[in-house]
PQR file of N, CA, C, O and H, with PARSE charges and radii, in Angstrom:
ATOM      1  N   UNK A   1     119.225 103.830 119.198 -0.4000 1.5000
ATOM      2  CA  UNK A   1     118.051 104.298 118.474 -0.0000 2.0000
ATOM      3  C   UNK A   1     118.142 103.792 117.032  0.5500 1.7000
ATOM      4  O   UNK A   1     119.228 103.736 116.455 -0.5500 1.4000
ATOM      5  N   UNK A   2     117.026 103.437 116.470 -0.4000 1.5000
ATOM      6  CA  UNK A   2     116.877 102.884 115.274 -0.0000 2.0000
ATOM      7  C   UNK A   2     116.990 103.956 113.872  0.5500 1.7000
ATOM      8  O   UNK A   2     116.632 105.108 114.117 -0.5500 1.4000
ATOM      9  H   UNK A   2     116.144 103.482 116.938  0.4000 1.0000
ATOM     10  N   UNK A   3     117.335 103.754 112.806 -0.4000 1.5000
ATOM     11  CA  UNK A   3     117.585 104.527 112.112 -0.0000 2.0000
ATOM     12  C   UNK A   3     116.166 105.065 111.397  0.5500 1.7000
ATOM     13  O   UNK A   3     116.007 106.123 110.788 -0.5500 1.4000
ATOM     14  H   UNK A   3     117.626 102.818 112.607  0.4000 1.0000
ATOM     15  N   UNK A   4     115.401 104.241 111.602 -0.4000 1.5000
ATOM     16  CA  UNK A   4     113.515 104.641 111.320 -0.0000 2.0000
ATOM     17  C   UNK A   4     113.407 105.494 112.266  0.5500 1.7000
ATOM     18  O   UNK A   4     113.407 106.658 111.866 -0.5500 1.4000
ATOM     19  H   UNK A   4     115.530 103.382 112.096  0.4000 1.0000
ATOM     20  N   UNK A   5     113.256 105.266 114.051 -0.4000 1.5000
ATOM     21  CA  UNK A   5     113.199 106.328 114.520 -0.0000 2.0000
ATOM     22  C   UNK A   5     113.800 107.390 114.652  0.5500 1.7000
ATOM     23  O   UNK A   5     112.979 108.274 114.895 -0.5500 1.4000
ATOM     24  H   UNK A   5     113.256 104.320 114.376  0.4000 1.0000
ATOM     25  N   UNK A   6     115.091 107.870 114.609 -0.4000 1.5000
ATOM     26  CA  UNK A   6     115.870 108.919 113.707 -0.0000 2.0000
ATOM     27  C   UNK A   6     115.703 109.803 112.596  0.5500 1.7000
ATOM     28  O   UNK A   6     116.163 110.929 112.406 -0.5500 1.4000
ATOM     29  H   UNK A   6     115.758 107.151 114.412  0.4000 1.0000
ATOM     30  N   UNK A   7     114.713 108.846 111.667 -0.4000 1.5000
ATOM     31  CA  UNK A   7     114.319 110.030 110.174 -0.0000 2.0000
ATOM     32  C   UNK A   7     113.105 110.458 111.026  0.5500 1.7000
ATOM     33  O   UNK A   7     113.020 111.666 111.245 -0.5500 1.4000
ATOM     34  H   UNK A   7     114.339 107.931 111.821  0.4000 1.0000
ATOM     35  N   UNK A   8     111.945 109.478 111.652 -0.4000 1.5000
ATOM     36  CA  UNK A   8     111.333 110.291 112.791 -0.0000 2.0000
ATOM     37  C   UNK A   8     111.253 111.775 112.642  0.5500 1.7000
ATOM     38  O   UNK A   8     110.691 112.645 111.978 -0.5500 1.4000
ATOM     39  H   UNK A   8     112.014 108.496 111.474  0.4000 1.0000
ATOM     40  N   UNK A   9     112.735 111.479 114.314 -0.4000 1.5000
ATOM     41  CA  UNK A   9     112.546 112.504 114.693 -0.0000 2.0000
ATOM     42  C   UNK A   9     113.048 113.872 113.975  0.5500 1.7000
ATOM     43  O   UNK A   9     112.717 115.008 114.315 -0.5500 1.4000
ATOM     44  H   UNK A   9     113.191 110.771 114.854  0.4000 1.0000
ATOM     45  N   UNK A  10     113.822 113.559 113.027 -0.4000 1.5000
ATOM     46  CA  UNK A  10     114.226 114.451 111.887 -0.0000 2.0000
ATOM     47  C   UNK A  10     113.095 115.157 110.526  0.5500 1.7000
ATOM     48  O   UNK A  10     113.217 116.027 109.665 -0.5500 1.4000
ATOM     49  H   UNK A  10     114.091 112.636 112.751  0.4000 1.0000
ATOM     50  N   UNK A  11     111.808 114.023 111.041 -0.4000 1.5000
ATOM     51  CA  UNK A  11     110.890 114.906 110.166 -0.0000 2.0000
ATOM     52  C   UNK A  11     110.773 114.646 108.668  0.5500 1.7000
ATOM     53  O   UNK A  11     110.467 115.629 107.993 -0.5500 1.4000
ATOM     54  H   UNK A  11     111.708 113.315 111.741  0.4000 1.0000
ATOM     55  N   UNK A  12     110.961 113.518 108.050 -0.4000 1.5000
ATOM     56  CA  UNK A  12     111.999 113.358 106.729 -0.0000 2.0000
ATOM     57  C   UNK A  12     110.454 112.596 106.340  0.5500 1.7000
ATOM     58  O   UNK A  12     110.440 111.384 106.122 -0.5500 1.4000
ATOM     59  H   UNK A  12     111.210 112.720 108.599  0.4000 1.0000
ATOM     60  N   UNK A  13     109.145 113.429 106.274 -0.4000 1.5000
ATOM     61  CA  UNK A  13     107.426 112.611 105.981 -0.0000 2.0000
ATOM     62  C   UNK A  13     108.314 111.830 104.793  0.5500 1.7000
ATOM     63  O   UNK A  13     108.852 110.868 105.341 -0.5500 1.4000
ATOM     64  H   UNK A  13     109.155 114.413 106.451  0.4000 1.0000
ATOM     65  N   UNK A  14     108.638 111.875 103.503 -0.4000 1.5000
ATOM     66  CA  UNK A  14     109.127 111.269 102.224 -0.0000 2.0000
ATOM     67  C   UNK A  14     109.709 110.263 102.477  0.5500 1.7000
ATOM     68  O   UNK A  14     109.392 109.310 101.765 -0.5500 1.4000
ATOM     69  H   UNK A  14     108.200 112.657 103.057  0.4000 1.0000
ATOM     70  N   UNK A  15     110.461 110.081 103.232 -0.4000 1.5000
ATOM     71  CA  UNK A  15     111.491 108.894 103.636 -0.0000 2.0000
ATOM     72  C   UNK A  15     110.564 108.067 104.119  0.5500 1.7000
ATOM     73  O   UNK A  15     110.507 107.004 103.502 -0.5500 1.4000
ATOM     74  H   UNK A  15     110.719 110.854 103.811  0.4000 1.0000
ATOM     75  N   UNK A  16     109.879 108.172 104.933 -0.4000 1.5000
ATOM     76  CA  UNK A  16     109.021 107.724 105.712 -0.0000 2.0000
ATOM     77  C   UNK A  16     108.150 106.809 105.322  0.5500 1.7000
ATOM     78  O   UNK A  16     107.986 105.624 105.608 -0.5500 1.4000
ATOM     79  H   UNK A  16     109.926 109.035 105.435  0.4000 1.0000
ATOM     80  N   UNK A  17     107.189 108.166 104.052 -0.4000 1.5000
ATOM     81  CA  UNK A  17     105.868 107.395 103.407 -0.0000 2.0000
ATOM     82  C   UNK A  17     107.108 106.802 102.431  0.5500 1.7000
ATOM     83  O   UNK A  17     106.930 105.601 102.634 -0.5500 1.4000
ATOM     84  H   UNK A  17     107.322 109.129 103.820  0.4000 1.0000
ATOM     85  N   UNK A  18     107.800 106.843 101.868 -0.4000 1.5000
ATOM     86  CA  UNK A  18     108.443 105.656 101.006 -0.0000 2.0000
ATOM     87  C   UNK A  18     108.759 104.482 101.709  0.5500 1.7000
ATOM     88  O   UNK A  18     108.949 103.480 101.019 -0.5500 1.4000
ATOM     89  H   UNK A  18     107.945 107.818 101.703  0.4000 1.0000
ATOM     90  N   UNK A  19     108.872 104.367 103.092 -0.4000 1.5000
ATOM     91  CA  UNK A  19     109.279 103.072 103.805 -0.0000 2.0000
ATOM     92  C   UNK A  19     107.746 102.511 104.033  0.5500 1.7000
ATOM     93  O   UNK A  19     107.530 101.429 103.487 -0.5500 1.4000
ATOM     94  H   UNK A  19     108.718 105.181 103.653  0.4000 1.0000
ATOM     95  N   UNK A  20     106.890 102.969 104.605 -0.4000 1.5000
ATOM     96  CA  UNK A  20     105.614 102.672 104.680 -0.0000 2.0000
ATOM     97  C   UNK A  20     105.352 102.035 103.453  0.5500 1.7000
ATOM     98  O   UNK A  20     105.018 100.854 103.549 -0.5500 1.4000
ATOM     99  H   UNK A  20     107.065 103.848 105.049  0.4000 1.0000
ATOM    100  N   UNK A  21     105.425 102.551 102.250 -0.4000 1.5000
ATOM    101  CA  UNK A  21     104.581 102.137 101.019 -0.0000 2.0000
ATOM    102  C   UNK A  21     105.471 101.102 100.554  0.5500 1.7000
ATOM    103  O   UNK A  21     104.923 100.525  99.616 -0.5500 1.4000
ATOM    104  H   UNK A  21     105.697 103.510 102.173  0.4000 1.0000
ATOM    105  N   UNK A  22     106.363 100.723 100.751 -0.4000 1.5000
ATOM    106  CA  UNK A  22     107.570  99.995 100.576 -0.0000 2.0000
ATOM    107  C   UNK A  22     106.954  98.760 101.617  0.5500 1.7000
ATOM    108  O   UNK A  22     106.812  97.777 100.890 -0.5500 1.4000
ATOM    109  H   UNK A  22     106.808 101.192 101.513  0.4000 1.0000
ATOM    110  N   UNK A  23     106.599  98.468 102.796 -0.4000 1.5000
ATOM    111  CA  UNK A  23     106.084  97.609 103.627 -0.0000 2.0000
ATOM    112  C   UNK A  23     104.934  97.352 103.203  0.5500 1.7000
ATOM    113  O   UNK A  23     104.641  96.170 103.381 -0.5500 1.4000
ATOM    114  H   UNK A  23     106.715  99.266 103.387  0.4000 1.0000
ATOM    115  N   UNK A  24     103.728  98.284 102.447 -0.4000 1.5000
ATOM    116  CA  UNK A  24     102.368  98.311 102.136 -0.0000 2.0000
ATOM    117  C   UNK A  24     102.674  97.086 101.138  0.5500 1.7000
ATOM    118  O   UNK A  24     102.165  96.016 101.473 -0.5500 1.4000
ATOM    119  H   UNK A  24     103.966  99.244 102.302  0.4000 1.0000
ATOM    120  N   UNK A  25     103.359  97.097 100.076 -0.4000 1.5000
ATOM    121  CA  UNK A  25     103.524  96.258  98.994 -0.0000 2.0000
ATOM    122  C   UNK A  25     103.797  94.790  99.419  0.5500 1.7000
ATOM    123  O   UNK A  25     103.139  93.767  99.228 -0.5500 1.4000
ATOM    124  H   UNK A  25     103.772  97.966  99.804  0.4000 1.0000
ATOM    125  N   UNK A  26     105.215  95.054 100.183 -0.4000 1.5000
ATOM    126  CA  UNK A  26     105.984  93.319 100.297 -0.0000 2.0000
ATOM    127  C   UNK A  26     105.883  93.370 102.093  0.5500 1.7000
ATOM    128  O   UNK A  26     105.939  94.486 102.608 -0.5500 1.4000
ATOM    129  H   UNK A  26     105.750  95.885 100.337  0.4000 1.0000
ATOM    130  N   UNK A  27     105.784  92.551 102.697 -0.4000 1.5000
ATOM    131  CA  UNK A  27     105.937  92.213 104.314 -0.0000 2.0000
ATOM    132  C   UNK A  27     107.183  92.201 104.440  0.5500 1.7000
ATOM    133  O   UNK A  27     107.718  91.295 103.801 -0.5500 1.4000
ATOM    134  H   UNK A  27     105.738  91.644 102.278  0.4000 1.0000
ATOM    135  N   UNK A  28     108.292  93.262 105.375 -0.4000 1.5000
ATOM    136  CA  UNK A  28     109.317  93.399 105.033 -0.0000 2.0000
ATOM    137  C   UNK A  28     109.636  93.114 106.721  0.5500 1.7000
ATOM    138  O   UNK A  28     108.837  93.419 107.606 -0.5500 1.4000
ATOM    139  H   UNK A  28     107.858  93.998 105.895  0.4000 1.0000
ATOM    140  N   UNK A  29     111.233  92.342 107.007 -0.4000 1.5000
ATOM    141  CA  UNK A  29     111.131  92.420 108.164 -0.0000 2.0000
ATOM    142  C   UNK A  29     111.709  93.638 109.147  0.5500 1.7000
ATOM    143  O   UNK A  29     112.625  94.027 108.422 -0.5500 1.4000
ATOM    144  H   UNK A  29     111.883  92.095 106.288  0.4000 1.0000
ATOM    145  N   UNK A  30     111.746  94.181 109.900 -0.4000 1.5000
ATOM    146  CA  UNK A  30     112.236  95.378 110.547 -0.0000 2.0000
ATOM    147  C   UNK A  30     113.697  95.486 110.186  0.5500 1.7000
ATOM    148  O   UNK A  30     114.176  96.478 109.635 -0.5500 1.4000
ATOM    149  H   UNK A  30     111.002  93.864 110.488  0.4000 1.0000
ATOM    150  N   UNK A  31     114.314  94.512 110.496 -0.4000 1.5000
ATOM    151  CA  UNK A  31     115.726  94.532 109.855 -0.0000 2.0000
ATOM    152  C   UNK A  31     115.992  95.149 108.580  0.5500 1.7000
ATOM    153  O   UNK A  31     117.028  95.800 108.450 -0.5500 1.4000
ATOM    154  H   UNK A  31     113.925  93.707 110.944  0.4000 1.0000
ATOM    155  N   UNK A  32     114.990  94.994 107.399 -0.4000 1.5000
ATOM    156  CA  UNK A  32     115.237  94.724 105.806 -0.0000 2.0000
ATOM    157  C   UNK A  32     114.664  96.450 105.817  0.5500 1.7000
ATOM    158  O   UNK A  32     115.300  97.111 104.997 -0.5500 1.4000
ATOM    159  H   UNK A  32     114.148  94.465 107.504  0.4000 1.0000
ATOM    160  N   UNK A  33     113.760  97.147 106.469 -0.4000 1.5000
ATOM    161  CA  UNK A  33     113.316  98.300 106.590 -0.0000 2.0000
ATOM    162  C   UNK A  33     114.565  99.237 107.301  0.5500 1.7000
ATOM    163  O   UNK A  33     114.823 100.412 107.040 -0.5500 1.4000
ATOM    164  H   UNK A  33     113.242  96.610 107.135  0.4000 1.0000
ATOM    165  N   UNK A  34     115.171  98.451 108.162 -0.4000 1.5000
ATOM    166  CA  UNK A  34     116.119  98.788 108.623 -0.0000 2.0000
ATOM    167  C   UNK A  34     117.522  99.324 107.860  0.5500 1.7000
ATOM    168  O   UNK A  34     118.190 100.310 108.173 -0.5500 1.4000
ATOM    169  H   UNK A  34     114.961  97.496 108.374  0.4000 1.0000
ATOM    170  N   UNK A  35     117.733  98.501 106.908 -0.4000 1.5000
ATOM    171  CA  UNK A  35     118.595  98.350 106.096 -0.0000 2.0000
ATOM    172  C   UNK A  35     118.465  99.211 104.981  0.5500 1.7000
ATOM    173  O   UNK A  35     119.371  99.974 104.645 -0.5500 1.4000
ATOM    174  H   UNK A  35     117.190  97.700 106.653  0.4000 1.0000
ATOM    175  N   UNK A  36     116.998  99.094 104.184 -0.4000 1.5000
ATOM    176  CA  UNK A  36     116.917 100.928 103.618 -0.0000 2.0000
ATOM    177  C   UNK A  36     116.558 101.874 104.099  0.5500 1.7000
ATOM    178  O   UNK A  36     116.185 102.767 103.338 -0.5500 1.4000
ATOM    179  H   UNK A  36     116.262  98.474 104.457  0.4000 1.0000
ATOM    180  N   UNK A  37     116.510 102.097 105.512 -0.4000 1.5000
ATOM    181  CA  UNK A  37     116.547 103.391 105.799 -0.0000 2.0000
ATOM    182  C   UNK A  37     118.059 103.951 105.528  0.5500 1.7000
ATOM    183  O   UNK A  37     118.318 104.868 104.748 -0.5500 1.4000
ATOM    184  H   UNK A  37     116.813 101.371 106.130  0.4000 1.0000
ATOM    185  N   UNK A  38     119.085 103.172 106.379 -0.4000 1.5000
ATOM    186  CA  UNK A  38     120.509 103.159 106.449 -0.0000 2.0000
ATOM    187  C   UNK A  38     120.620 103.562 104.621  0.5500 1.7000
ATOM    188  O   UNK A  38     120.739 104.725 104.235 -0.5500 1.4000
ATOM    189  H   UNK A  38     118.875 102.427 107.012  0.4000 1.0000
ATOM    190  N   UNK A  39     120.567 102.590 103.848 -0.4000 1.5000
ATOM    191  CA  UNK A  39     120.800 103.144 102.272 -0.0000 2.0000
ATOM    192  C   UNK A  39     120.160 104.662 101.820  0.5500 1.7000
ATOM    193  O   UNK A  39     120.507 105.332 100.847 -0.5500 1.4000
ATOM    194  H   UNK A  39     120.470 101.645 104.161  0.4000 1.0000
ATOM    195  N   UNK A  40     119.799 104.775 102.169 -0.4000 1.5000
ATOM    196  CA  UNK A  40     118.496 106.225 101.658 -0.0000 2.0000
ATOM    197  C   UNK A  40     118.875 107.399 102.371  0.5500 1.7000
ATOM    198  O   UNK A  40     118.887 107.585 103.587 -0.5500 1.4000
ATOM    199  H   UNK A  40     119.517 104.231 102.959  0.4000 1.0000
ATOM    200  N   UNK A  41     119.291 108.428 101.115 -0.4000 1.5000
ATOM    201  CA  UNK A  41     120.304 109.385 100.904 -0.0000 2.0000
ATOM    202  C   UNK A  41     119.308 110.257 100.681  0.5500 1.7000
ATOM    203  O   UNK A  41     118.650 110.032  99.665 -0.5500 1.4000
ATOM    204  H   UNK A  41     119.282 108.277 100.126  0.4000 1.0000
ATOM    205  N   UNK A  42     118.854 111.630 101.637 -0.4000 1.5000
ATOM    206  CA  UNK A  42     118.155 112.673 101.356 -0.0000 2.0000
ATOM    207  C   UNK A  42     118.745 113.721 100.972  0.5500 1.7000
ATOM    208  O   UNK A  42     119.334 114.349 101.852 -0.5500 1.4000
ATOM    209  H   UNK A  42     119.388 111.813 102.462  0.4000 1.0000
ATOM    210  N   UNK A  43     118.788 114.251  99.574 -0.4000 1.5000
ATOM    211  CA  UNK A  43     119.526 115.397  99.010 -0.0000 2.0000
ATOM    212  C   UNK A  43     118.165 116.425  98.704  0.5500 1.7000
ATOM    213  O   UNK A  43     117.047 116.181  98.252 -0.5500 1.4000
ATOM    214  H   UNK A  43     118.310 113.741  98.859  0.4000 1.0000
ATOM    215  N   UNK A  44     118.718 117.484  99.101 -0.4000 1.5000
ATOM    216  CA  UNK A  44     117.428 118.618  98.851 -0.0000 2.0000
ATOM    217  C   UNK A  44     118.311 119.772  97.821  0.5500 1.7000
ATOM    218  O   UNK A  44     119.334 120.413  98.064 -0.5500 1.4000
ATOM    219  H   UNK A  44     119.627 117.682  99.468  0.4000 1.0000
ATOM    220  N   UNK A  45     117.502 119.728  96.677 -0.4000 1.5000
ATOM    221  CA  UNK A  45     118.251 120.721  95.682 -0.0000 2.0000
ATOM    222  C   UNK A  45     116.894 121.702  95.236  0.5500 1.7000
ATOM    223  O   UNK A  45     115.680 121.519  95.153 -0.5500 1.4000
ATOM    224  H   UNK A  45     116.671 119.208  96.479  0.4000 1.0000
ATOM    225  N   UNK A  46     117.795 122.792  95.013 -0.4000 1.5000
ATOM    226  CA  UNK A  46     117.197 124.519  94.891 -0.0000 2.0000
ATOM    227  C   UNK A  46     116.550 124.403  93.261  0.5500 1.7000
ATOM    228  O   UNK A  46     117.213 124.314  92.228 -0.5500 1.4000
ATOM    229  H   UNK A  46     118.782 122.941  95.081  0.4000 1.0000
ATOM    230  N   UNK A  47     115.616 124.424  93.345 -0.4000 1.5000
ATOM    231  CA  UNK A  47     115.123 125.001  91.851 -0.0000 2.0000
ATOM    232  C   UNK A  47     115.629 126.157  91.204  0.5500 1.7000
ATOM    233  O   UNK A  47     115.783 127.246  91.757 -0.5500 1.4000
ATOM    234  H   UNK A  47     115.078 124.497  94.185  0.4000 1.0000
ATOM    235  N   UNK A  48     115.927 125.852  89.827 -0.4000 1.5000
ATOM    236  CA  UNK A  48     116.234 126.893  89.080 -0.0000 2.0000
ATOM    237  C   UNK A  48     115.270 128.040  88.991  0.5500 1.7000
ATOM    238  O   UNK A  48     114.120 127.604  88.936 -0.5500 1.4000
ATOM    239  H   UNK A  48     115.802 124.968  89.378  0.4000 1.0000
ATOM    240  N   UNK A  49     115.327 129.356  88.957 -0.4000 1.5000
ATOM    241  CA  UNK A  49     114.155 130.396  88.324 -0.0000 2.0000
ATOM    242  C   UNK A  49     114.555 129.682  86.643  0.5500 1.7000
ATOM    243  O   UNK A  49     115.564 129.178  86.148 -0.5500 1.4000
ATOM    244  H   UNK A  49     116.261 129.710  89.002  0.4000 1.0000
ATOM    245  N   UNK A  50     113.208 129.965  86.178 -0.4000 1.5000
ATOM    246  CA  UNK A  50     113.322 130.134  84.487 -0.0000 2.0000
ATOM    247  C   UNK A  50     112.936 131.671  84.242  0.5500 1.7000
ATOM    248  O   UNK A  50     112.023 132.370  84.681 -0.5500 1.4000
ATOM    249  H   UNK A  50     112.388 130.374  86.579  0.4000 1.0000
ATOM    250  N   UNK A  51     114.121 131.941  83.263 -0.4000 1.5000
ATOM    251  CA  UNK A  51     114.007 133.347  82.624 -0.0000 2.0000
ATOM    252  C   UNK A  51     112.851 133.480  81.800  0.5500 1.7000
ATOM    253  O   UNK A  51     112.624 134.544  81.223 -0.5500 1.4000
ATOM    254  H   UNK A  51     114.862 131.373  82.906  0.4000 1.0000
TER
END
């Protein structure tokens, strides 16, 4: 399974529309899409409350 279809099925819309809009710009080949999915590190961090 491909690492595009993987964020898929993991649901990751951001990853996604960034690979999309990332292809929208330059004609990229599946491989090279391939290759930043593999690079692309999803960290989810907690907002602070402000006092």
């Amino acid at each position: 399974m491909t690492k595009i279809k993987q964020l898929k099925l993991l649901n990751t819309d951001t990853v996604i529309d960034f690979l999309e809009h990332m292809q929208s710009i330059e004609n990229f080949e599946p491989w090279e899409l391939e290759l930043m999915a593999e690079m692309i590190q999803v960290k989810r961090i907690k907002k602070e409350k402000s006092f």
